[in-house]
C-alpha positions in Angstrom: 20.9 -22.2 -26.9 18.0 -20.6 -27.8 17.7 -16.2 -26.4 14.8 -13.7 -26.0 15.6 -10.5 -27.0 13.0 -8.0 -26.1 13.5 -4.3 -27.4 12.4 -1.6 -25.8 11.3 2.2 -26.2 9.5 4.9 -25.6 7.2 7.6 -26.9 10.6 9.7 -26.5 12.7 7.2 -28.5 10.4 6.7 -31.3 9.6 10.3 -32.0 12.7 11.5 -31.6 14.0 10.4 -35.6 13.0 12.2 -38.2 11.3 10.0 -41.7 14.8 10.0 -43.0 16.5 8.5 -39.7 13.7 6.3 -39.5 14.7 5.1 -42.7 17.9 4.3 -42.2 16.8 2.6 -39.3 15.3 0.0 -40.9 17.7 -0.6 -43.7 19.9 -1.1 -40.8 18.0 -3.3 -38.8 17.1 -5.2 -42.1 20.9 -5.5 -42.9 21.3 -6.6 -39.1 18.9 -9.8 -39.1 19.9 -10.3 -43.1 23.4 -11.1 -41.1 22.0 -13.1 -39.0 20.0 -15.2 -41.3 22.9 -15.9 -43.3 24.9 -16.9 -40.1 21.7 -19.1 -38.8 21.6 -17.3 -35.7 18.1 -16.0 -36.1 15.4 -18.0 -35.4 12.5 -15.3 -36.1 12.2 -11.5 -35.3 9.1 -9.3 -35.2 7.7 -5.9 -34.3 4.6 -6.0 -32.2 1.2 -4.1 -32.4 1.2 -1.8 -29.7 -2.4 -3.2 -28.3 -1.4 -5.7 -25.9 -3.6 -7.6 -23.3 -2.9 -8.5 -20.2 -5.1 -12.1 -18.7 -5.2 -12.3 -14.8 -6.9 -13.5 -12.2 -9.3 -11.8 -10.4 -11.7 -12.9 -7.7 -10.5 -16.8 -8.8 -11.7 -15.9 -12.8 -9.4 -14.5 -15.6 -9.9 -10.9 -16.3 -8.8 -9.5 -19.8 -7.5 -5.9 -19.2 -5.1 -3.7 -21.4 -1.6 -4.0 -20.1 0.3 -5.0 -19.7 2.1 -2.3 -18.3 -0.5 0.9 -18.2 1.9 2.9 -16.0 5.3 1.7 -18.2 7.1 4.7 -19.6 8.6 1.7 -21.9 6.8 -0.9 -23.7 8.3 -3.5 -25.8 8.1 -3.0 -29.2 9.6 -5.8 -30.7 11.4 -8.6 -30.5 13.5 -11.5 -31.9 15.1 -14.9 -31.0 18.9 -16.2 -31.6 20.5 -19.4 -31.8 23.4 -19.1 -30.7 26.6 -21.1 -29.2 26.9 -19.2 -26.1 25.6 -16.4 -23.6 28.8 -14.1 -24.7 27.4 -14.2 -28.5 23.6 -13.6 -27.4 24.9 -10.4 -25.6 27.3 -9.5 -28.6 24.8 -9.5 -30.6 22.7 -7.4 -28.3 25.1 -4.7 -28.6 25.5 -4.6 -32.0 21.5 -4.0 -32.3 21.4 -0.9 -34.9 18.3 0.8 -32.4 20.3 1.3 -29.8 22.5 4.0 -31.3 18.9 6.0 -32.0 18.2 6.1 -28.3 20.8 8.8 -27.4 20.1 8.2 -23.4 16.6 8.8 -24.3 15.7 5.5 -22.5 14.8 1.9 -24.2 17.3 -0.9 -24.2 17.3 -4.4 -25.3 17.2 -7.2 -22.8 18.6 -10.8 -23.7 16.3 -13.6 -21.8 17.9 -17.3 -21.7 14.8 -19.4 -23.3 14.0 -22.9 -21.6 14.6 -26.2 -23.6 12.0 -28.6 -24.0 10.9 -30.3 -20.8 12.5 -27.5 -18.8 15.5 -29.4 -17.7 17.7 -26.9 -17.8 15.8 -25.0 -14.6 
């Protein structure tokens, strides 16, 4: 089954490493999916552009806004997507995610989403 994970932060979290941290950070999380790969667990993992758009509906026509969150302390910041053989290995892997030990209670988190099948039969 295929999982969503979503990873979090916040203007707290990211400034709060120095350039060094940061780059062990990243050799970390590139270490991290390199595991991953080699297992065949990941499907695809990216960071996102912190310009996101939100599409709703407004007076019965979509409306274009930024969002999607304007009030959210946290915003995701990127993301990636596991095959894996069970729920209990999606969340392992969650808690092995390098970024979390940066975060020091400053907030963020990774959340581990279930993603649908085709046809959606598994509602």
């Amino acid at each position: 089954m295929k999982y969503l994970m979503l990873i979090y932060g916040n203007e707290r979290v990211w400034n709060s490493v120095d350039a060094e941290q940061f780059g062990k950070l990243v050799a970390e999380v590139d270490a991290f999916n390199a595991e991953l790969r080699e297992s065949g667990e990941l499907v695809e993992s990216r960071g996102l552009v912190s310009r996101p758009r939100a599409v709703r509906v407004v007076d019965d026509a979509p409306v274009v806004t930024d969002g999607p969150y304007l009030e959210a302390k946290e915003y995701v910041g990127s993301y990636f997507v596991v095959d894996v053989d069970s729920e209990e290995r999606a969340e392992e892997i969650a808690r092995s995610y390098p970024a979390l030990r940066y975060s020091r209670g400053l907030g963020g988190g990774l959340e581990v989403w279930p993603l649908m099948e085709q046809g959606g039969g598994d509602l």
